[in-house]
Every structure is written in structure tokens, then in C-alpha cells.
C-alpha positions in Angstrom: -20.6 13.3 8.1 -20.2 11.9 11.6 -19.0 8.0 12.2 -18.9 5.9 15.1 -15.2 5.4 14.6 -14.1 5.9 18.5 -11.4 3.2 19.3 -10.3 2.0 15.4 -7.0 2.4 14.2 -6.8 4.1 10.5 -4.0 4.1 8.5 -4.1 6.2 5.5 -2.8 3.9 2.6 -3.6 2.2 -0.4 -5.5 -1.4 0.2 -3.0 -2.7 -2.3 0.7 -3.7 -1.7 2.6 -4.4 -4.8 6.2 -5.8 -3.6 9.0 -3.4 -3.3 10.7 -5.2 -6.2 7.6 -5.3 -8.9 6.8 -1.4 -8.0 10.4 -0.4 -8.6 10.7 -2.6 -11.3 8.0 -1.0 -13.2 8.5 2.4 -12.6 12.1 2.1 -13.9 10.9 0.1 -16.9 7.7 2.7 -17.4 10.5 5.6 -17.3 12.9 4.1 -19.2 15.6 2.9 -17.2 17.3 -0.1 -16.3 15.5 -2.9 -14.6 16.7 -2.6 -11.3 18.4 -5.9 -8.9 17.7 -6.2 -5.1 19.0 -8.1 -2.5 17.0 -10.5 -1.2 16.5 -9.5 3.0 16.1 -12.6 5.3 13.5 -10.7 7.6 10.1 -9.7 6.6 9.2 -6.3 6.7 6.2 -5.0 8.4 3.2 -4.3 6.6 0.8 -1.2 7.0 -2.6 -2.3 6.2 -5.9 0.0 6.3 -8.5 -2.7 7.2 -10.6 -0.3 9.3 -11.1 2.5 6.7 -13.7 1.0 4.3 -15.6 -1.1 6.5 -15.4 1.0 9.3 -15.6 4.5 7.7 -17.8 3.7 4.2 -14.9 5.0 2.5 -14.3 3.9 -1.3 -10.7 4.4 -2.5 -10.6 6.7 -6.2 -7.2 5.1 -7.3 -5.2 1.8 -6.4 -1.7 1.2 -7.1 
């Protein structure tokens, strides 16, 4: 199906954004391993956001982390 989508940016990732520190944190507890530390980084970290793909596109994501 054709969109109007001429001029949008799309970024092909999950709506959601746990922190780096819960995901790993749960995965290692989910698998069995040690929780893990981390070192707290003075600078922020860009963040990759897919705004445009449901409004833009209709598109309704199956699975959210």
C-alpha cells in the first residue's frame, strides 16, 4: 500500500526504551546470572526515537520491549 511519506524520517525501532541498566539487568537475572553494575556516564546518550512510523505510516508495532 502506497503512503504519502515523502520527506519523514523513519527509524526502525521499538517505541519503547527501557534504560541500558534495567534491560541488562533483566536479561542477566532472566538467564540466570549475576546482576550486573554500571558506571554511571556524565553525558547523555542520544536517543533513536521512531515518532513518524505509526502516525505517519498506520503502522501498529506486534511486540514491545
Amino acid at each position: 500500500m502506497a503512503k504519502e511519506a515523502f520527506g519523514y524520517l523513519f527509524n526502525g525501532c521499538s517505541p519503547v526504551h527501557p534504560a541500558k541498566a534495567d534491560f541488562y539487568t533483566q536479561a542477566a537475572l532472566d538467564s540466570g546470572f549475576e546482576k550486573p553494575e554500571f558506571i554511571r556516564e556524565l553525558k547523555e546518550w542520544k536517543v533513536v526515537e521512531s515518532i513518524n512510523v505509526g502516525p505517519v505510516l498506520a503502522y501498529q508495532y506486534q511486540v514491545l520491549i
